[in-house]
Backbone bond lengths (Angstrom), bond angles and torsions (degrees), N, CA, C in turn:
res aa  C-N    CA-C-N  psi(-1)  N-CA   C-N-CA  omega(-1)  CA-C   N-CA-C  phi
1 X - - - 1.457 - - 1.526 108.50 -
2 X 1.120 117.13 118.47 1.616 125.34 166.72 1.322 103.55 -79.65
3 X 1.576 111.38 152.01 1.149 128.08 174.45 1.547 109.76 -124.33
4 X 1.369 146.78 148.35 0.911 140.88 120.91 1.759 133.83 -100.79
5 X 1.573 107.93 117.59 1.321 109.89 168.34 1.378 118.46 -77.32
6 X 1.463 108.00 159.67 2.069 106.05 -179.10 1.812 81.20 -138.92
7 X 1.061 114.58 130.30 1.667 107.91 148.14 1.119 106.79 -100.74
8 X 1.052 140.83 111.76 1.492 157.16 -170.28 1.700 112.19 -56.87
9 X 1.306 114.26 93.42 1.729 106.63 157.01 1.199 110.33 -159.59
10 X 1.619 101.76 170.47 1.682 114.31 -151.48 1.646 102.80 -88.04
11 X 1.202 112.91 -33.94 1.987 115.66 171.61 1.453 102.78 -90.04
12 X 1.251 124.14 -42.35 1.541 119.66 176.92 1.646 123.05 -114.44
13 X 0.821 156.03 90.63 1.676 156.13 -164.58 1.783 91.83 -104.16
14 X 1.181 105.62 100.22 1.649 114.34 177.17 1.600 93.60 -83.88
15 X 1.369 107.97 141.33 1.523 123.04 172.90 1.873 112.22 -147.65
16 X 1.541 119.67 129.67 1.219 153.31 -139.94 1.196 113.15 -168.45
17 X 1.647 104.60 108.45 1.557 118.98 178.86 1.568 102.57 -129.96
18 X 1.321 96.72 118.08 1.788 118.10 156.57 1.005 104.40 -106.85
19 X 2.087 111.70 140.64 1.252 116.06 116.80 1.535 139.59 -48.62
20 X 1.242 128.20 134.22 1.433 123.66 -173.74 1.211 111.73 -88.60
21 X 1.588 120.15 163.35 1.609 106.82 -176.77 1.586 75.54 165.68
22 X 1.367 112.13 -160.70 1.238 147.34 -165.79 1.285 121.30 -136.71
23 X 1.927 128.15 71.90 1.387 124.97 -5.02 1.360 116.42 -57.89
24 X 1.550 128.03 150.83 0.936 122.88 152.26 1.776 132.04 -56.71
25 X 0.957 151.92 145.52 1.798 152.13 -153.45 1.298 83.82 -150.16
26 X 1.644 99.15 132.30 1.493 161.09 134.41 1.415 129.88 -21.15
27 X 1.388 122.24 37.89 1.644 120.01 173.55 1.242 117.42 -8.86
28 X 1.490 117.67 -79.05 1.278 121.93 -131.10 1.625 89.29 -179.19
29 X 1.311 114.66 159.06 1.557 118.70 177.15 1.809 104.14 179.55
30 X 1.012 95.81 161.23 2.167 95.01 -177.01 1.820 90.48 163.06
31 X 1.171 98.18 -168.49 1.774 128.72 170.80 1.030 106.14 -120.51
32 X 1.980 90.60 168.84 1.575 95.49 156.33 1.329 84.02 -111.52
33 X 1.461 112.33 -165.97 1.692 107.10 -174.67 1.680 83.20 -164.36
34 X 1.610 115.43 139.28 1.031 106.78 153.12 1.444 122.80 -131.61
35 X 1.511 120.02 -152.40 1.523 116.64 -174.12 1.481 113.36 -85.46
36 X 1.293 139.99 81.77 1.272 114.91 -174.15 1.588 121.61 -36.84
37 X 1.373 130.41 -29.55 1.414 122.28 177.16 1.396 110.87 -96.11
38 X 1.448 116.58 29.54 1.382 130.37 169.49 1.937 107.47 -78.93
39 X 1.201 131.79 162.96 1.229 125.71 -165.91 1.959 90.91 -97.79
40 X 1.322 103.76 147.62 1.545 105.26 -160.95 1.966 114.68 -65.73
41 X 1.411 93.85 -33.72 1.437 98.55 162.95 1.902 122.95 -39.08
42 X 1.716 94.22 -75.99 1.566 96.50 151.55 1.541 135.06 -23.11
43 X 1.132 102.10 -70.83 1.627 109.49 168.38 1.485 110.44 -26.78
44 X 1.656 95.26 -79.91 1.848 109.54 -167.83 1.479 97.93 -47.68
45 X 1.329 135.55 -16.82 1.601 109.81 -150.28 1.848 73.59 -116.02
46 X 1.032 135.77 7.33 1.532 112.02 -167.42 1.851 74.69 -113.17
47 X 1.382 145.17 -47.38 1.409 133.05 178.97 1.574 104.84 -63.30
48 X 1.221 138.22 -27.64 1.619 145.90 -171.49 1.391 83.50 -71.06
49 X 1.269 128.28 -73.96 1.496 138.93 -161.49 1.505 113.87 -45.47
50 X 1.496 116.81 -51.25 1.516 114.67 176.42 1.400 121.51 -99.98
51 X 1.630 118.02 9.82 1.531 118.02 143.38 1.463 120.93 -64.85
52 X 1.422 94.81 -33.03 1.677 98.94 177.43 1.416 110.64 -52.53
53 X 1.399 106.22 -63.99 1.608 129.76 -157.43 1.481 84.26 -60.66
54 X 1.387 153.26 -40.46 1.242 142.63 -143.87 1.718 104.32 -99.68
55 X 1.366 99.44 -31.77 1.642 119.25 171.67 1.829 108.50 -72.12
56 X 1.014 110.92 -13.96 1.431 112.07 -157.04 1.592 92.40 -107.70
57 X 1.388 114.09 -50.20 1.474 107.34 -149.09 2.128 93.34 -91.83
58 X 1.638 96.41 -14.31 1.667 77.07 177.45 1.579 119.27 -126.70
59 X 1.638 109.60 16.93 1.609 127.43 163.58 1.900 95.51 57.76
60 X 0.686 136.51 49.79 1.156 118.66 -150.09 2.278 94.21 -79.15
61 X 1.298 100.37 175.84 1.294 94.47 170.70 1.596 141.42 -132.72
62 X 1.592 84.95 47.45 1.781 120.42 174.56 1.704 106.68 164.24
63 X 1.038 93.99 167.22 1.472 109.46 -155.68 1.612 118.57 -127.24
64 X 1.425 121.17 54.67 1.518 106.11 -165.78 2.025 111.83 -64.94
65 X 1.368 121.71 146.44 1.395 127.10 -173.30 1.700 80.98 -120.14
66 X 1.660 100.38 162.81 1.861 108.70 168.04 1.695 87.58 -100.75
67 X 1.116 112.00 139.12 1.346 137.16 -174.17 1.706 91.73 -72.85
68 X 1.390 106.59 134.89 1.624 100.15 -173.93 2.129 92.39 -93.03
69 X 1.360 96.60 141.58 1.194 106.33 158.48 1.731 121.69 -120.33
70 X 1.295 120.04 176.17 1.806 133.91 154.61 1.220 98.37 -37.57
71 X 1.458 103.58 123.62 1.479 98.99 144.55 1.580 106.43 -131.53
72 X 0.991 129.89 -153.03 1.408 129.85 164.08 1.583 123.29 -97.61
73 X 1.241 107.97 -4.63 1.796 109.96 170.47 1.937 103.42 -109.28
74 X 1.118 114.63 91.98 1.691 140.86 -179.76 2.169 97.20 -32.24
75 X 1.634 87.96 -48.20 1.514 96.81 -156.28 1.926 97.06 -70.00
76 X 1.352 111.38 -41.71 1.520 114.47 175.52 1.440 99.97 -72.22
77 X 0.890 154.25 -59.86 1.409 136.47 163.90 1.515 129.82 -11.68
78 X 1.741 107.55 -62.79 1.086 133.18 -166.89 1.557 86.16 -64.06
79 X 1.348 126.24 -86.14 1.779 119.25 168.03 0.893 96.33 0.58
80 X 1.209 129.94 -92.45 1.799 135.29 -125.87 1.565 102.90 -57.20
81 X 1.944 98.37 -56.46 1.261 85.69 -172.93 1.621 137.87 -82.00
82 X 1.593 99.71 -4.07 1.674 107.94 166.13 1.350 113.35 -83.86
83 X 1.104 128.50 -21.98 1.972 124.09 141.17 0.970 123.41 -61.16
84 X 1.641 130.60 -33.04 1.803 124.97 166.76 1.485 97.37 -61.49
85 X 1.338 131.41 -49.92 1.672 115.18 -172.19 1.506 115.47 -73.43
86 X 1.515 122.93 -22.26 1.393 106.91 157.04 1.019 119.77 -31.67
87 X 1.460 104.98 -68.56 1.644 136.17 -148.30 1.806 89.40 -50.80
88 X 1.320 123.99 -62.04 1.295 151.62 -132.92 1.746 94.21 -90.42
89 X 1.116 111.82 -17.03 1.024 98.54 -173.05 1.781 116.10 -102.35
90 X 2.007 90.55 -40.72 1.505 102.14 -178.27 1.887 103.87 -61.78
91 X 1.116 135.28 -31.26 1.321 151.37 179.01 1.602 98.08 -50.78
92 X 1.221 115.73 -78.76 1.313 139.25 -175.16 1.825 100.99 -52.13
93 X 1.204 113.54 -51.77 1.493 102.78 -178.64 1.680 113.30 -75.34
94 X 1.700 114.82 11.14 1.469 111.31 160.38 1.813 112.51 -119.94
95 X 1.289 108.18 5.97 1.462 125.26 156.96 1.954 91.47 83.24
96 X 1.799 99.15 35.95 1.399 99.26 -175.42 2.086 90.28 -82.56
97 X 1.146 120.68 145.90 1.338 127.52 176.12 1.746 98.42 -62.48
98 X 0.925 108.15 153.31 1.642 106.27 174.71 1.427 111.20 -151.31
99 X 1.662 123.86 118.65 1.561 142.38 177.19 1.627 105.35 -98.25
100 X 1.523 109.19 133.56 1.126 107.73 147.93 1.904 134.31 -106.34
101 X 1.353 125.81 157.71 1.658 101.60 -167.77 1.552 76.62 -135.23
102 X 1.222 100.44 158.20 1.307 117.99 176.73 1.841 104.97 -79.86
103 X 1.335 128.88 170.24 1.368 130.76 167.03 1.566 111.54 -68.59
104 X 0.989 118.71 -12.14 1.594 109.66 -173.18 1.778 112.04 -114.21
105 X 1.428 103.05 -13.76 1.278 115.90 151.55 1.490 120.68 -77.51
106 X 1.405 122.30 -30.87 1.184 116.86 147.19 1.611 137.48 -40.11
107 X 1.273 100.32 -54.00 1.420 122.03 -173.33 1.478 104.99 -73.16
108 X 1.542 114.02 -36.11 1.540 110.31 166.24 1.244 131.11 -54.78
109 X 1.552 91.22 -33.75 2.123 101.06 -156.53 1.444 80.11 -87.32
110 X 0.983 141.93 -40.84 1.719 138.47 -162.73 1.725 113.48 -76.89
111 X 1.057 102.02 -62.84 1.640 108.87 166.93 1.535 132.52 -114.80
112 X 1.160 97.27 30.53 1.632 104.47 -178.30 1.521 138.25 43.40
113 X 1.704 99.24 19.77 1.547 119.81 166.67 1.728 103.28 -136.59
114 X 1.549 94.88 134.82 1.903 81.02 -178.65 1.410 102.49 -96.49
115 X 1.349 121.94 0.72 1.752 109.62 160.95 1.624 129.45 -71.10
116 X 1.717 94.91 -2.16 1.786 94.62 -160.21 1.440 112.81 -33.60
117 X 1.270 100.43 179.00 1.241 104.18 167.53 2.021 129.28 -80.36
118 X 0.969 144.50 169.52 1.501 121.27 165.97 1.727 112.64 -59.82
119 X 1.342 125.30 -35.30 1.283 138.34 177.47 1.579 127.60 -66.07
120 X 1.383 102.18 -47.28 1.645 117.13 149.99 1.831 103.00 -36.87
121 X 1.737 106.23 -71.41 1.188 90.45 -164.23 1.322 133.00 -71.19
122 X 1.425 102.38 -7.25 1.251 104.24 -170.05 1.855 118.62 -65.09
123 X 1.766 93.80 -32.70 1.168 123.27 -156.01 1.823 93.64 -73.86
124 X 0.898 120.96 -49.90 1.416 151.46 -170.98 1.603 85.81 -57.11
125 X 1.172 133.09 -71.61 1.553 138.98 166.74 1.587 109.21 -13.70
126 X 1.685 86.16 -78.93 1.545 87.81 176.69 1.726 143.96 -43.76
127 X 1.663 95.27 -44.68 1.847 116.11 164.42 1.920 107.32 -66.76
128 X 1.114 100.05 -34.83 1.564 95.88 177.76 1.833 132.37 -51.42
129 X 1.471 83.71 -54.32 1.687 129.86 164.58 1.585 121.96 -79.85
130 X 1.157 87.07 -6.08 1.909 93.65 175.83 1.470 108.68 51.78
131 X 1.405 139.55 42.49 1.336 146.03 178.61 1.589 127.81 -81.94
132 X 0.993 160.81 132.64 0.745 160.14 -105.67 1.935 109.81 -124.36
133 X 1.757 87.77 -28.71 1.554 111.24 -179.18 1.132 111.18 -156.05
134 X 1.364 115.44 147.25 1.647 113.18 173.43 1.638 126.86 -43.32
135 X 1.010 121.37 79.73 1.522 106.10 179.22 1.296 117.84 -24.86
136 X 1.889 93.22 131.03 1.816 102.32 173.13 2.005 103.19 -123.07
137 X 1.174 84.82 173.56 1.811 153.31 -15.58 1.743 88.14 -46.76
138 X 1.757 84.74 -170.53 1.664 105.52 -179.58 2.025 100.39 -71.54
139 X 0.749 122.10 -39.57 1.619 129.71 -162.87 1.831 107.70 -58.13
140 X 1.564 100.40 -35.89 1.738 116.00 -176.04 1.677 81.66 -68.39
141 X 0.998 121.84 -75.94 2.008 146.46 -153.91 1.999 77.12 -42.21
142 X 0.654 117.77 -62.58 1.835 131.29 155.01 1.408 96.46 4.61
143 X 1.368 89.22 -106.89 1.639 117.43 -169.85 1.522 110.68 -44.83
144 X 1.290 117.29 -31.86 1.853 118.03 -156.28 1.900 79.95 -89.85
145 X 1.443 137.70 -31.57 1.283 122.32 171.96 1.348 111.10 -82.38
146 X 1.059 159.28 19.26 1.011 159.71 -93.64 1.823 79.30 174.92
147 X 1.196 123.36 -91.35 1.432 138.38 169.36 1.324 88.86 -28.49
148 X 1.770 129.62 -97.89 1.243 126.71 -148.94 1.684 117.92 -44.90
149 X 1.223 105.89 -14.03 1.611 110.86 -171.11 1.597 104.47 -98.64
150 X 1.642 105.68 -5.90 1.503 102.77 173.92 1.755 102.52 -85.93
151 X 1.498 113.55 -42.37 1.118 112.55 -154.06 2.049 91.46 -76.68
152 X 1.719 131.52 -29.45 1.202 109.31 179.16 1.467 116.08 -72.20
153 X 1.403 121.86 -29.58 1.308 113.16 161.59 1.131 124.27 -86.58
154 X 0.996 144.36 20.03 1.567 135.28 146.23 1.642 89.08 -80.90
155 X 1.192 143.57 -66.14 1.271 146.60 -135.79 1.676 122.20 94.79
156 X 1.109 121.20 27.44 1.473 128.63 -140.60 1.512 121.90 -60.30
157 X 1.514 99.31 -15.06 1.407 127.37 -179.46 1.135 123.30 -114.42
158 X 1.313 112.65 -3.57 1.610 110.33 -174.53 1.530 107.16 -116.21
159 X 1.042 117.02 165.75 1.523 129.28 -175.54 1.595 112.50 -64.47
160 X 1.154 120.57 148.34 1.414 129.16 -177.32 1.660 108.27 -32.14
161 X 1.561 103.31 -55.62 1.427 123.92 171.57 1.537 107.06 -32.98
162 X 1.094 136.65 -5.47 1.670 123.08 -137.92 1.419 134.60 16.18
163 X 1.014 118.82 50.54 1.485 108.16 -152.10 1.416 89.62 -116.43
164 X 1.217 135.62 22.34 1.639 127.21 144.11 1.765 110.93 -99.99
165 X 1.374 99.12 4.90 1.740 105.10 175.49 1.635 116.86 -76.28
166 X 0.957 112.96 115.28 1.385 86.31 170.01 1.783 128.44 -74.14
167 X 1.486 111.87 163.15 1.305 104.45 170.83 1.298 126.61 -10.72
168 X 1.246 116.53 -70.22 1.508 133.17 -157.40 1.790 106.78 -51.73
169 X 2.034 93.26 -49.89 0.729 109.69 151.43 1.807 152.68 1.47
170 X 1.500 93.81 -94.44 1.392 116.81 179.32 1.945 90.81 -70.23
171 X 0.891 121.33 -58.92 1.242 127.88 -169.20 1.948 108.80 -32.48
172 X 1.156 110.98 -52.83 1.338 142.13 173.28 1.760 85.94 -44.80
173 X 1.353 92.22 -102.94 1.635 106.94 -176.48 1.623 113.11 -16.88
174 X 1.380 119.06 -57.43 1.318 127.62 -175.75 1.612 100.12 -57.87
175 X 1.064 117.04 -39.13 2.192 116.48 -169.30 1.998 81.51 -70.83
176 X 1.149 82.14 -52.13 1.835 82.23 -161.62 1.765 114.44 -46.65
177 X 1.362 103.68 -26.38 1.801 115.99 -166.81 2.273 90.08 -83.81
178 X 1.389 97.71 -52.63 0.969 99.91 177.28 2.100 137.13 -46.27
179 X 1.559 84.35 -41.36 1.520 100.68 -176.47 1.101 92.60 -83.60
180 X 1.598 138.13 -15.06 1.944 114.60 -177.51 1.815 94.36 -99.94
181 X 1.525 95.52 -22.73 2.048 81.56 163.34 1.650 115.08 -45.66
182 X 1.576 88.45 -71.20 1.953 96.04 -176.91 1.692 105.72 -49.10
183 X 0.984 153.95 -3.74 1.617 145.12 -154.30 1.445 68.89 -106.68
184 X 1.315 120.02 -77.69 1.816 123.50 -145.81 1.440 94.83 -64.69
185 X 0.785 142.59 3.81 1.448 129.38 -150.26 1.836 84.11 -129.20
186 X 1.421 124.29 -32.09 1.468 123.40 179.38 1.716 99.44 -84.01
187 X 1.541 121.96 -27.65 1.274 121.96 -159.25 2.146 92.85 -84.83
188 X 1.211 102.74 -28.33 1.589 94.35 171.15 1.142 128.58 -67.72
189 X 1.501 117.22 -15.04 1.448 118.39 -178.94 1.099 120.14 -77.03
């Protein structure tokens, strides 16, 4: 199972594709990058353009995005989340499945604290992926955790049973099975 991660941004869009397995391995990973004094149209269509190319040239077969949250700068926000609907959309218009995880669910599934630090995780990336060096920039190191935290919560390698999940694991999965019970179960009323 290929994965592709995107951490979503408008000057940097980090992108990171593993195959999953037991370790999971490291395709390919980079940005797109654009001009900040580029006109914003430009921008979106130059990050739209090389999600494609990254969707295209490695089929991948799911799609984790970082779930955009609040922050206190409106304008980095606004980025994030008109690059999460690229992302979300070019995925969806190849019927690739597409997850989003929050950053601290990141930081959980990778190093087993969701406060880590960015450096913790990065490092954690690298031992995960068996790499040689921290993947750069920081934004790719992004995306490739981003992926690995899709493939431990899906379970991607382990048997229906979950039983290559760990605790923390299955535990996750089970809230997750649970909270789309309660959605469908509010969407019938």
């Amino acid at each position: 199972m290929r994965i592709l991660g995107i951490d979503p941004g408008l000057t940097r869009c980090g992108l990171g594709v593993i195959e999953a397995g037991r370790p999971p391995r490291a395709l390919e990973y980079g940005v797109i990058r654009t001009d900040s004094d580029a006109p914003i149209e430009e921008r979106l269509l130059r990050v739209a353009t090389g999600i494609d190319e990254w969707l295209d040239r490695f089929t991948p077969d799911a799609v984790a995005v970082e779930r955009a949250f609040a922050q206190h700068n409106v304008t980095t926000v606004m980025g994030v989340a008109q690059v999460s609907g690229l992302a979300l959309v070019a995925a969806t218009r190849r019927d690739i499945p597409v997850a989003l995880h929050t950053p601290s669910e990141v930081k959980a599934a990778v190093t087993g604290f969701g406060n880590a630090p960015k450096e913790q995780v990065q490092q954690m990336v690298m031992r995960i992926l068996g790499l040689a060096e921290i993947p750069q920039p920081a934004d790719a190191a992004d995306a490739l955790a981003l992926a690995i935290t899709h493939q431990f919560r899906q379970g991607s390698v382990s048997s229906t049973s979950g039983a290559a999940q760990t605790p923390a694991q299955r535990a996750w999965a089970e809230a997750e099975r649970a909270a789309r019970r309660g959605r469908s179960q509010r969407n019938l009323r």
